[in-house]
C-alpha positions in Angstrom: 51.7 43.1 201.6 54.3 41.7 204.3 53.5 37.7 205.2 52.9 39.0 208.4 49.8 41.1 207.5 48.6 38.8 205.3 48.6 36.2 207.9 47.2 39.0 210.2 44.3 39.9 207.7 43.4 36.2 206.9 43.1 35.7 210.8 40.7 38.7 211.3 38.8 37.3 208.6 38.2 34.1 210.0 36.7 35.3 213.1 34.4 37.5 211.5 33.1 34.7 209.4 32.9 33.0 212.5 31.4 35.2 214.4 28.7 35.9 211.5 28.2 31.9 211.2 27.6 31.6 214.5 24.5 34.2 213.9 21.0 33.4 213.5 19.1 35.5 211.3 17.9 38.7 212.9 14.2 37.5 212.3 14.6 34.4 214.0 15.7 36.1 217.5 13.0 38.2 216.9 10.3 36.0 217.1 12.9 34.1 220.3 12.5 37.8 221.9 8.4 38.1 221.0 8.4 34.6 223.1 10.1 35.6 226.0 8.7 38.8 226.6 5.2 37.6 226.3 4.7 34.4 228.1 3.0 34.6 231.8 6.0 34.8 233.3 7.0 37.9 231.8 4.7 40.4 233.0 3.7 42.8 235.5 6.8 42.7 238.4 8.8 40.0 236.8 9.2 41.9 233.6 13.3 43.1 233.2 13.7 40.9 236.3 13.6 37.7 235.2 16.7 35.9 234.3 16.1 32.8 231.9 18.8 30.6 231.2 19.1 29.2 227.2 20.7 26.2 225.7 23.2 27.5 223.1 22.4 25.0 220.2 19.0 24.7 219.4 16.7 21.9 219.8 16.6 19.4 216.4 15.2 16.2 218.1 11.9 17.9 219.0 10.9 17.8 214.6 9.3 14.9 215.4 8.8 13.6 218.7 8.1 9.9 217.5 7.0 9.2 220.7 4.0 11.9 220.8 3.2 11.2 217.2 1.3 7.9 215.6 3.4 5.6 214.3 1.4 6.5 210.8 1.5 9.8 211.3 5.1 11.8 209.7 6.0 15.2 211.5 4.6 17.0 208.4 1.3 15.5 208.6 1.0 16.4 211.8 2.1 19.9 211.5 -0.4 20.4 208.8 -3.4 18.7 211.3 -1.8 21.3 214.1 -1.8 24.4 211.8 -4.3 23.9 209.0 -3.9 27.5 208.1 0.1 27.5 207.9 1.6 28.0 204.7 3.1 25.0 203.2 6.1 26.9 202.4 6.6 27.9 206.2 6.0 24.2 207.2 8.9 22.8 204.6 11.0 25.7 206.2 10.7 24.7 209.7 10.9 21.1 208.7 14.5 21.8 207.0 16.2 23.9 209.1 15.3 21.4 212.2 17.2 18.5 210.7 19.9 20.1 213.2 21.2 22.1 215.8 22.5 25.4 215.3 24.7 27.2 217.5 22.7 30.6 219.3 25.5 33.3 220.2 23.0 35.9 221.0 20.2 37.6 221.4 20.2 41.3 220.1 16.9 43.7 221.4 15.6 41.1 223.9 14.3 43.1 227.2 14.7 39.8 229.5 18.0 39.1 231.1 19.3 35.8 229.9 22.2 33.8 229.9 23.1 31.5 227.1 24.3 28.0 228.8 25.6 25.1 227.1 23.2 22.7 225.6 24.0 19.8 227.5 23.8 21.3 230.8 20.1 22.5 230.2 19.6 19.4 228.8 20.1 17.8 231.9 17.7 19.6 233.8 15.2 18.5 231.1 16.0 15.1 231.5 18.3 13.9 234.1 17.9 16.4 237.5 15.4 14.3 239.8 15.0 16.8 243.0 14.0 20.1 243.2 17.4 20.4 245.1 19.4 20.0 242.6 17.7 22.7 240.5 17.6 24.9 243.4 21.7 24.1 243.7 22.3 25.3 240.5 20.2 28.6 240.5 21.9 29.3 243.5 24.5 31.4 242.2 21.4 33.7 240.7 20.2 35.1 243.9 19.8 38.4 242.3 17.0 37.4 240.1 13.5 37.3 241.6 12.8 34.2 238.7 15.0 31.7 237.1 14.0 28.7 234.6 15.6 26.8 231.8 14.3 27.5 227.9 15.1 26.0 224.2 14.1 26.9 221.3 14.4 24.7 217.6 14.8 26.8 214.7 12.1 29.0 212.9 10.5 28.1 210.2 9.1 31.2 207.7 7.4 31.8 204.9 9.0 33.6 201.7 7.5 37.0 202.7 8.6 36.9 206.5 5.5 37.5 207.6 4.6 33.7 209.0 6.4 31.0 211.5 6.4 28.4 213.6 8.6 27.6 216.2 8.9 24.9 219.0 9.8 26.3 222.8 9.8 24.5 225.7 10.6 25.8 229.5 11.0 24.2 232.9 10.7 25.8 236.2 11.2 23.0 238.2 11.1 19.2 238.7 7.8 18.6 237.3 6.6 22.1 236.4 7.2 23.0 232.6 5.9 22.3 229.0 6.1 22.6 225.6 4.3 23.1 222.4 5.1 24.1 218.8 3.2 27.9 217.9 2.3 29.5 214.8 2.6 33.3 214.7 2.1 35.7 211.8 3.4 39.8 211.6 0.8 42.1 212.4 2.0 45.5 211.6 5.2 44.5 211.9 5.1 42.6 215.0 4.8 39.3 215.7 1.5 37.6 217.4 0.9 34.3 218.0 -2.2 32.5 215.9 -2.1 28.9 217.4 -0.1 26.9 220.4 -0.2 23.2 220.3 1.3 21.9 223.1 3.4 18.9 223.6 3.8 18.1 227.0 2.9 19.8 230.0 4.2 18.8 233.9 
């Protein structure tokens, strides 16, 4: 094989391991898609119209929210006082893979339009945008969609079998009109339900 190929082969080989890195596990955009297509939002006439915009990384600081959480009280404890009935394994897997961020490139077999946005600009609107002007200024450019909100997601913890997780999602509307919780869902017949919400903060 000519350097050139080689070169050429190596190349293509990077981006696909790229490209696969850069891929959650199917199961994990599955339970992502179960959460968007089943919150309140998503029904009746807004279903398939809808466009929610995503942060690209997912959340890590939201493990513990030390600030929401007893200063005695670690962000295992209080998972287990949330979800008594979780597995312990599905606990220590959330817990892990939320030590940090990992990159969302897509979102295969979801039936809401949504566009992935970088982090820090969803981020702001979480934490910085003061006026229901400038939300409005940046959903400007979506006048086609009858709906428009920010979401994130952490990562989602399973048990061994698949068939349990928990997850953290929170979504804004507007200034003031959002929330956020951690859920516990399990597979029923190969779908996911949710068991339990807890939420975290509501405005």
């Amino acid at each position: 094989m000519s350097l050139r190929k080689t070169m050429c082969f190596l190349m293509l080989c990077l981006a696909a391991c790229q490209l696969s890195c850069s891929l959650l596990p199917t199961e994990e955009t599955s339970v992502y898609c179960y959460i968007l297509e089943h919150a309140w939002w998503a029904q009746g006439s807004y279903r398939g119209k809808a466009l929610v915009i995503i942060a690209d990384k997912t959340v890590s600081h939201l493990v513990a929210i030390p600030e929401m959480l007893d200063a005695s009280t670690s962000p295992e404890a209080d998972l287990r006082a949330k979800f008594p009935t979780a597995g312990e394994d599905t606990i220590q897997d959330y817990l892990r893979k939320n030590l940090s961020s990992t990159a969302i490139a897509r979102l295969p077999g979801c039936q809401i339009k949504y566009k992935l946005e970088k982090a820090d600009v969803v981020n702001y609107y979480f934490d910085k945008a003061s006026t229901h002007e400038e939300y409005e200024a940046y959903l400007g450019e979506y006048s086609d969609s009858s709906y428009s909100f920010f979401q994130r997601f952490s990562r989602v913890g399973f048990n061994r079998t698949k068939t349990e997780a928990i997850v953290y999602a929170d979504e804004r509307r507007d200034i003031l009109a959002g929330g956020g919780g951690l859920g516990l869902l399990r597979k029923v017949h190969g779908k996911w339900q949710f068991v339990s919400v807890a939420y975290r903060w509501l405005s």
